[in-house]
MMTF fields as JSON, N, C-alpha, C and O atoms, coordinates in Angstrom:
{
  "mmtfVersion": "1.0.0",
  "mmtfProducer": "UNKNOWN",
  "numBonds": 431,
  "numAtoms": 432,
  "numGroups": 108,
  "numChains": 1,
  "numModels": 1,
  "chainsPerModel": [1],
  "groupsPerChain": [108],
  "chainIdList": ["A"],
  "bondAtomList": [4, 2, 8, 6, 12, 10, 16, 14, 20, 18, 24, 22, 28, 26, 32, 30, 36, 34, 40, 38, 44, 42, 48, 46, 52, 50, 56, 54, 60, 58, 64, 62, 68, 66, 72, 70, 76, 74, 80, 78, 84, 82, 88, 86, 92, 90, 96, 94, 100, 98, 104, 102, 108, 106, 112, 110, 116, 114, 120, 118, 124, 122, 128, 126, 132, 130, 136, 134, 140, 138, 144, 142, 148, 146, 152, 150, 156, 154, 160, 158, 164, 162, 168, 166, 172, 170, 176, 174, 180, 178, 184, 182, 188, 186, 192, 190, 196, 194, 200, 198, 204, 202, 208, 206, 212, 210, 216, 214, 220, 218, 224, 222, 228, 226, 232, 230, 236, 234, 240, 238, 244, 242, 248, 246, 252, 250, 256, 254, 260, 258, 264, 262, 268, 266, 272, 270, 276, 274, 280, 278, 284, 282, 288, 286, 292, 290, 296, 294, 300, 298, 304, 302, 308, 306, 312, 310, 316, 314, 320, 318, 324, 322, 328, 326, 332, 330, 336, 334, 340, 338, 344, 342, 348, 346, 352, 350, 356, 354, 360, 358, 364, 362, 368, 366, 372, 370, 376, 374, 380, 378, 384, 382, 388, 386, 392, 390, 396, 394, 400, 398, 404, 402, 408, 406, 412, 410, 416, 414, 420, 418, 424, 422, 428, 426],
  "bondOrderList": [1, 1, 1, 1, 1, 1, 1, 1, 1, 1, 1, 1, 1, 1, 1, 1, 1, 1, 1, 1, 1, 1, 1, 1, 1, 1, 1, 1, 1, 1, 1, 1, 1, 1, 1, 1, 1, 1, 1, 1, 1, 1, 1, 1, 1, 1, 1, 1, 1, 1, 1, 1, 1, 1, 1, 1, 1, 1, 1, 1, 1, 1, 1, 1, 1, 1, 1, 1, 1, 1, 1, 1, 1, 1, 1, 1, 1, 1, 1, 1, 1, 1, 1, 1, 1, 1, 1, 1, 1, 1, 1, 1, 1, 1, 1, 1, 1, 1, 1, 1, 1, 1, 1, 1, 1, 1, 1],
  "groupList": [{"groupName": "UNK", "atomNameList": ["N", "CA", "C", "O"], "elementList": ["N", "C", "C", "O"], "formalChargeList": [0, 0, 0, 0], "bondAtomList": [1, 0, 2, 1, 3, 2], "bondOrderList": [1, 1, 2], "singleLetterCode": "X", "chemCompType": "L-PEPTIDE LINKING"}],
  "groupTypeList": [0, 0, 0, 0, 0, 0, 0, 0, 0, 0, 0, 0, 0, 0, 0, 0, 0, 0, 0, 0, 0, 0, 0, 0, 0, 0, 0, 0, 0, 0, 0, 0, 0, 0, 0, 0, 0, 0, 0, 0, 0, 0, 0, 0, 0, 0, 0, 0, 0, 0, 0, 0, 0, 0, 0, 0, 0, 0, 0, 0, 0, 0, 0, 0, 0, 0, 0, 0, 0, 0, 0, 0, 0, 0, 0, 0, 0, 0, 0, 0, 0, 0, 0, 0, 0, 0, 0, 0, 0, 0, 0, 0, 0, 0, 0, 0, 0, 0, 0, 0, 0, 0, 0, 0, 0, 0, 0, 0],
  "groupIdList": [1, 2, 3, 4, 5, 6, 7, 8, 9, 10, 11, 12, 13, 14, 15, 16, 17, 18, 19, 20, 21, 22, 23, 24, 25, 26, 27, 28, 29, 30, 31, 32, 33, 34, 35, 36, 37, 38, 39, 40, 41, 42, 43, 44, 45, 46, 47, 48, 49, 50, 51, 52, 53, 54, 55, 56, 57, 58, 59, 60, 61, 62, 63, 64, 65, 66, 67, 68, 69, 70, 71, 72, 73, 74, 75, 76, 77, 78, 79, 80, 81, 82, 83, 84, 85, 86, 87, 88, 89, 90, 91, 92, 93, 94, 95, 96, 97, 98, 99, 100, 101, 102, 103, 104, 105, 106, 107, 108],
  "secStructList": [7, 7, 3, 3, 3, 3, 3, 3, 3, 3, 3, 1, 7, 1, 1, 2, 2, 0, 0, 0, 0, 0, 0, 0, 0, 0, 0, 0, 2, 2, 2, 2, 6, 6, 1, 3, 3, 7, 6, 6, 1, 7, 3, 3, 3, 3, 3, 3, 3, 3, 3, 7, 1, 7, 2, 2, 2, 2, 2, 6, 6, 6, 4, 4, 4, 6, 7, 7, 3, 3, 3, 1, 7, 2, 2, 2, 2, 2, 2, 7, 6, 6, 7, 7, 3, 3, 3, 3, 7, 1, 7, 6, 6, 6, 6, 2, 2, 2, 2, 2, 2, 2, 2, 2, 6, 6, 7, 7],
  "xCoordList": [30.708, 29.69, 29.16, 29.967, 27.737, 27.08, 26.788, 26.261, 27.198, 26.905, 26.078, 26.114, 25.637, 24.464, 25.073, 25.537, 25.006, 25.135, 23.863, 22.7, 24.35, 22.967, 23.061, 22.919, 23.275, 23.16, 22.151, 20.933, 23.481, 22.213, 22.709, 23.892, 21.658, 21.293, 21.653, 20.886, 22.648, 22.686, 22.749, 23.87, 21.95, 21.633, 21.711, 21.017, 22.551, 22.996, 23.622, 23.079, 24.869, 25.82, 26.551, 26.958, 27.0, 28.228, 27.861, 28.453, 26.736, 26.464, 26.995, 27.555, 27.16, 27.093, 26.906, 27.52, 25.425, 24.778, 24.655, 24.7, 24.504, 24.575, 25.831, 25.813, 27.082, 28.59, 28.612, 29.034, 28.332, 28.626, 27.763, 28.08, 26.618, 25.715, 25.423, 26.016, 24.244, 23.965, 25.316, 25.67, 26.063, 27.364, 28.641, 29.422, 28.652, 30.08, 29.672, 30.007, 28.951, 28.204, 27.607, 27.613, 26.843, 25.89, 26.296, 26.766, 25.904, 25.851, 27.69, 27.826, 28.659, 29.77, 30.111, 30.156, 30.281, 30.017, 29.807, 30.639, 28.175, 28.07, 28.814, 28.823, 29.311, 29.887, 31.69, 31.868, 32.419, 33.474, 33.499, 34.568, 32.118, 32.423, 32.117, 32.175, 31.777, 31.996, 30.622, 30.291, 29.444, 27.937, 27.373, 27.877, 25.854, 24.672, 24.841, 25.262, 24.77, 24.671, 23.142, 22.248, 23.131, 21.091, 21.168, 22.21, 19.934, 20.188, 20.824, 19.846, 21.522, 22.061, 23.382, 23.945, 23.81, 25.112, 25.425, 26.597, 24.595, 24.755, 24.792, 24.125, 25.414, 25.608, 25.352, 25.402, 25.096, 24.462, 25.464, 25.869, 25.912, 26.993, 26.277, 25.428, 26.754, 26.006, 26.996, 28.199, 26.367, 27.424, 26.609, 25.763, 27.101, 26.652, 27.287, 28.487, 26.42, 26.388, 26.002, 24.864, 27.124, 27.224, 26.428, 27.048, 25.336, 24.672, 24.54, 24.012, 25.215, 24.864, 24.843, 24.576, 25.292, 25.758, 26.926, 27.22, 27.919, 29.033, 30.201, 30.499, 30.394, 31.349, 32.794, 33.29, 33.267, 34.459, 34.031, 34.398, 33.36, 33.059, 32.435, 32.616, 31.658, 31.813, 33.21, 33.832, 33.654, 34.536, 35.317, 35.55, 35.909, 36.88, 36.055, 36.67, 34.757, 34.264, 34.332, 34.207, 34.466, 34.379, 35.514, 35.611, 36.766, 38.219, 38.603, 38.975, 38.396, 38.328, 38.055, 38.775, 36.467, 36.033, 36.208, 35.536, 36.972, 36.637, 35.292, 34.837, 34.836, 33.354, 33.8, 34.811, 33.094, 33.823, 32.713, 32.975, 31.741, 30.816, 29.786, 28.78, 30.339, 29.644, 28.98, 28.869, 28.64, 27.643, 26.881, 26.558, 26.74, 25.606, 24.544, 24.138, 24.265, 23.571, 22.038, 22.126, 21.335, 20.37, 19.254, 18.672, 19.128, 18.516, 19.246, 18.569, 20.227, 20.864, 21.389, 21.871, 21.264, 21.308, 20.221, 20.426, 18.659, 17.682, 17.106, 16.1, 17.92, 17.228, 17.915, 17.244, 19.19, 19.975, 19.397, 18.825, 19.431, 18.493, 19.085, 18.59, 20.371, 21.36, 21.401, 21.963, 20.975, 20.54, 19.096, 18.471, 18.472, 17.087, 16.949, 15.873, 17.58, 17.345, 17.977, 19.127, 16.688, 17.356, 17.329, 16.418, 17.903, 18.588, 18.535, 19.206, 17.479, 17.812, 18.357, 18.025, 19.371, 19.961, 19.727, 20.116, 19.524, 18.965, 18.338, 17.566, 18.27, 17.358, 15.93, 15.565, 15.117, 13.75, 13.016, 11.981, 13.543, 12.452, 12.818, 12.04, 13.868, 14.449, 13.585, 13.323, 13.291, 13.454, 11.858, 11.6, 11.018, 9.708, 10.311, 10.329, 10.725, 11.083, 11.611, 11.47, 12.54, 13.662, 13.261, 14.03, 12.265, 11.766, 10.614, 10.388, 10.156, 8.675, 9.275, 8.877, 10.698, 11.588, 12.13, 12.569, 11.898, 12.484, 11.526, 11.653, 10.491, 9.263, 8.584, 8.284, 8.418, 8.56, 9.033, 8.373, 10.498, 11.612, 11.571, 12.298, 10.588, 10.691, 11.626, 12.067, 11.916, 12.649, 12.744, 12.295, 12.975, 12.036, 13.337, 13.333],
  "yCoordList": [108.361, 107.621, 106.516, 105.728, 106.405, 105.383, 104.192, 104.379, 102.894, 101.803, 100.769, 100.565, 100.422, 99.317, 98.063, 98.028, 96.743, 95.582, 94.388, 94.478, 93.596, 93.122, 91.466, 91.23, 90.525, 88.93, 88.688, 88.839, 88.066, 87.267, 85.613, 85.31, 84.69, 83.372, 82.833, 83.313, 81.971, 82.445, 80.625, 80.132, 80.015, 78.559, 78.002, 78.449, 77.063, 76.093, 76.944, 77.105, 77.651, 78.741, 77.837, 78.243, 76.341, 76.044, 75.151, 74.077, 75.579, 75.349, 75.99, 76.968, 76.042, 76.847, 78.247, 79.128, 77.912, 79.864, 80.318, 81.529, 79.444, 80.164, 80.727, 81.748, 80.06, 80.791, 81.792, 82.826, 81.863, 82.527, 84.265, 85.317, 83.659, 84.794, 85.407, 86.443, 84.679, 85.237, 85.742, 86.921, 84.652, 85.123, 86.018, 86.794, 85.896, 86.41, 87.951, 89.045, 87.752, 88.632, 89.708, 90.779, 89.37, 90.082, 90.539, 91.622, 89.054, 90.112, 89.915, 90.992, 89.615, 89.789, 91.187, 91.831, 91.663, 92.533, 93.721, 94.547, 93.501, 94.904, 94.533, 95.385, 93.654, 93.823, 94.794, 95.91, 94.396, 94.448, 95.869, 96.268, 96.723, 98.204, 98.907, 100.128, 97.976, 98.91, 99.085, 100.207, 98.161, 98.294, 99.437, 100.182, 99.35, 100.148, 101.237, 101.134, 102.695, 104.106, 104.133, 103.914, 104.528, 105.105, 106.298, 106.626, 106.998, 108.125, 109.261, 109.558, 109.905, 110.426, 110.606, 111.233, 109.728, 109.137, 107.873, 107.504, 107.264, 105.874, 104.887, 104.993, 103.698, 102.619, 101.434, 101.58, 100.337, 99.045, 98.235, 98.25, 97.397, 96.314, 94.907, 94.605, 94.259, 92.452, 91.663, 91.534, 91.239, 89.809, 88.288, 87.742, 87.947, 86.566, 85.348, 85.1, 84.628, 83.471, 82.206, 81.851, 81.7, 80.503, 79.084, 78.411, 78.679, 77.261, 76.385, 76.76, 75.036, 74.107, 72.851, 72.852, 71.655, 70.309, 69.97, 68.886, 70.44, 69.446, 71.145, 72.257, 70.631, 71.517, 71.731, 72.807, 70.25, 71.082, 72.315, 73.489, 71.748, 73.246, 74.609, 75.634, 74.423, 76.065, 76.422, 77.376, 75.697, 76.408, 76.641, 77.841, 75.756, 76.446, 77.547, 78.074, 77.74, 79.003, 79.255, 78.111, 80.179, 80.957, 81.489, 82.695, 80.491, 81.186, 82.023, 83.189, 81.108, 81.985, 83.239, 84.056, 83.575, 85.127, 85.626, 86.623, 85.1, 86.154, 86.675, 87.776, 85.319, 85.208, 84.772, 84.072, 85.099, 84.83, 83.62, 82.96, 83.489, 82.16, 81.789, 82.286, 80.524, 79.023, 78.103, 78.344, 77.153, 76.785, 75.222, 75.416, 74.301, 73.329, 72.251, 71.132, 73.48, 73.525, 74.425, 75.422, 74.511, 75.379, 75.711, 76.791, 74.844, 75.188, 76.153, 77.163, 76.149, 76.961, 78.331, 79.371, 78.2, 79.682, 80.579, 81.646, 79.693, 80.168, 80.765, 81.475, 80.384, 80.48, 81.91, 82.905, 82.065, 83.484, 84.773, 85.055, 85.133, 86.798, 87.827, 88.724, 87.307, 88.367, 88.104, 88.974, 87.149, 87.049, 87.156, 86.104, 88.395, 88.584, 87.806, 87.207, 87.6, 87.708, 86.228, 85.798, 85.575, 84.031, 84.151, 84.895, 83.738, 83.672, 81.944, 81.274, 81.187, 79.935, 80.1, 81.046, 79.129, 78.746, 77.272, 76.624, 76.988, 75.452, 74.689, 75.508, 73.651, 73.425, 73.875, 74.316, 73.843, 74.021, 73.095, 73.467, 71.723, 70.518, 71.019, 70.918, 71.377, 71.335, 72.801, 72.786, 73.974, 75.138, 75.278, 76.214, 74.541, 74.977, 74.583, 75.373, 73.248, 73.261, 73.802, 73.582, 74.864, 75.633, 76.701, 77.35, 77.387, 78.628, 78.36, 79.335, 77.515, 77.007, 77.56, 78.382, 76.5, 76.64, 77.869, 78.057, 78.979, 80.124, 81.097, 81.961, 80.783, 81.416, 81.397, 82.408, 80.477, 79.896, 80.662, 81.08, 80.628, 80.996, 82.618, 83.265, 83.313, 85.055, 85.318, 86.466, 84.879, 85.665, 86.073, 85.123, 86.668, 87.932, 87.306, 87.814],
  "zCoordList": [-1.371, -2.069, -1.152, -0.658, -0.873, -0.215, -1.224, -2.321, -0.726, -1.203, -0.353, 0.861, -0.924, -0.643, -1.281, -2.421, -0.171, -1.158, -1.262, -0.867, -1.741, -2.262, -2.815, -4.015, -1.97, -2.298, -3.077, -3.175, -3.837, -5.225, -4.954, -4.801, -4.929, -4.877, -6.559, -7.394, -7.051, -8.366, -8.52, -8.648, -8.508, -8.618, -10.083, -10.997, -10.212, -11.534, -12.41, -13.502, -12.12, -12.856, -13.478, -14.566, -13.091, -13.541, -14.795, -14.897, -15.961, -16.825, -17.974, -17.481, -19.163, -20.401, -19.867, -19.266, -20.549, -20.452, -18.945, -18.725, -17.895, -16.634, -16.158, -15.47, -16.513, -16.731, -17.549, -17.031, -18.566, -19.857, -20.371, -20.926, -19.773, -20.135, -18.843, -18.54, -17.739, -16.393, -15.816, -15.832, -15.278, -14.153, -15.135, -14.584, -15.796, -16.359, -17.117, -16.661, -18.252, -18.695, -18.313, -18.92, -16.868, -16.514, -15.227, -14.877, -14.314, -12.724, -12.816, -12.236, -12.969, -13.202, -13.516, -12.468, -14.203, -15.63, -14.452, -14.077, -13.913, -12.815, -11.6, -10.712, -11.429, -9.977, -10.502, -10.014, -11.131, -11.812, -12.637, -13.099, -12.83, -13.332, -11.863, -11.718, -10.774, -9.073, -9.118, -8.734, -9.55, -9.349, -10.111, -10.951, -9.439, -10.122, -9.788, -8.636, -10.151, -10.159, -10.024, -10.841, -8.522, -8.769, -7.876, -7.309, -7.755, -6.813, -6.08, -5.394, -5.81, -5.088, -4.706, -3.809, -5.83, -5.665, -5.076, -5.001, -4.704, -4.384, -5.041, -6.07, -4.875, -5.893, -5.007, -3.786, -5.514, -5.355, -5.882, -7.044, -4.798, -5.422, -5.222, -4.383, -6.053, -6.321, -5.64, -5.864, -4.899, -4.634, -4.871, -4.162, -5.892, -5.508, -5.209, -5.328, -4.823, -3.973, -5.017, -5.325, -5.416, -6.506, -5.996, -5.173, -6.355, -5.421, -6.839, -7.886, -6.537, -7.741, -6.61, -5.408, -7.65, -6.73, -7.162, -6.659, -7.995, -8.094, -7.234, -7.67, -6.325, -5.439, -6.55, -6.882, -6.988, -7.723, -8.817, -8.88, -9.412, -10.173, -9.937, -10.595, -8.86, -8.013, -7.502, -7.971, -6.604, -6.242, -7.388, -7.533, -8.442, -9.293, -10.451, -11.378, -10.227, -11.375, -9.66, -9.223, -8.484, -7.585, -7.847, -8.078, -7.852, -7.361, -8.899, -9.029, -9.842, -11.255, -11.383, -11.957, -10.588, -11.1, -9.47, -9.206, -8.404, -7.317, -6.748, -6.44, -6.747, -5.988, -4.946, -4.995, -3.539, -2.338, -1.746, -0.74, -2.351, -1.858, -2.385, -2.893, -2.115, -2.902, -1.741, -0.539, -2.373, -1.697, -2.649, -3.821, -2.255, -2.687, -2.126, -2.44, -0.843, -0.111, -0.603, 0.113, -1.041, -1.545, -0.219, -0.118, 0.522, 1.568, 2.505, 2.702, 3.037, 3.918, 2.62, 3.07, 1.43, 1.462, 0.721, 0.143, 0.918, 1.103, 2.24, 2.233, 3.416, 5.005, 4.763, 5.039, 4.273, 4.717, 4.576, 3.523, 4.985, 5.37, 4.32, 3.637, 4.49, 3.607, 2.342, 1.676, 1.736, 0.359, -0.177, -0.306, -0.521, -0.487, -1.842, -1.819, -2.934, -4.22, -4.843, -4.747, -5.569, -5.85, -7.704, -8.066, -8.523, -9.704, -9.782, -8.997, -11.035, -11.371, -12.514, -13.228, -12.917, -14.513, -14.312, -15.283, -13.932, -14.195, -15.368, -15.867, -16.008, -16.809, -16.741, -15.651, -17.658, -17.801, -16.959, -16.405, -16.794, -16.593, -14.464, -13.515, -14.489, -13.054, -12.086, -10.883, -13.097, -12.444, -11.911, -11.156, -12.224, -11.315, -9.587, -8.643, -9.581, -8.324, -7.501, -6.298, -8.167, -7.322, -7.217, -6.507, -7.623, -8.224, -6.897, -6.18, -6.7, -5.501, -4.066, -3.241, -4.202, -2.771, -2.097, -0.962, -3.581, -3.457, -2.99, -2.123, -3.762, -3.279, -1.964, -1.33, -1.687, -0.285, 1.197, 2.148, 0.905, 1.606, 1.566, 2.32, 0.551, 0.442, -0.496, -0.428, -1.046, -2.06, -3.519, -4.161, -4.022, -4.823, -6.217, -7.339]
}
């Protein structure tokens, strides 16, 4: 089986619903049944990349679910090549800005 992986930018997780629903729920959820089934037999695995500002709580929601990187740096892991794909949970009043920076930087 060919796999493909695939960085996700997953900015202001260590909230409520950005723990609860986005990361745990969701891209959790597909990383943890062994990714997406498309094509040919190939599958698509998620990795994401946890970015907030309070470091203790990434790293301890990282080591919790076996996310291998964090980050609260948002610029350096917008520059990364290897993360095509940015994800805000941020507040409402916060996310035009981060959503601009993302856009910006190429990422989808």
């Amino acid at each position: 089986m060919l796999e493909n992986r695939i960085g996700i930018i997953m900015n202001g997780v260590t909230g409520r619903m950005g723990t609860q629903q986005h990361l745990l729920r969701s891209v959790l959820a597909i990383r943890d049944e062994g990714g997406l089934a498309v094509k040919n037999g190939k599958r698509i695995m998620v990795e994401p990349v946890l970015v907030g500002r309070d470091s203790t709580k990434l790293l301890s929601l990282a080591e919790q679910h076996g996310v291998r990187r964090w980050s609260t740096d948002l610029g350096e892991t917008l520059r990364d090549p290897g993360l095509p794909i940015f994800f805000d949970a941020t507040t409402t009043d916060m996310r035009s800005n981060f959503v601009k920076q993302a856009i910006a930087a190429g990422k989808h």
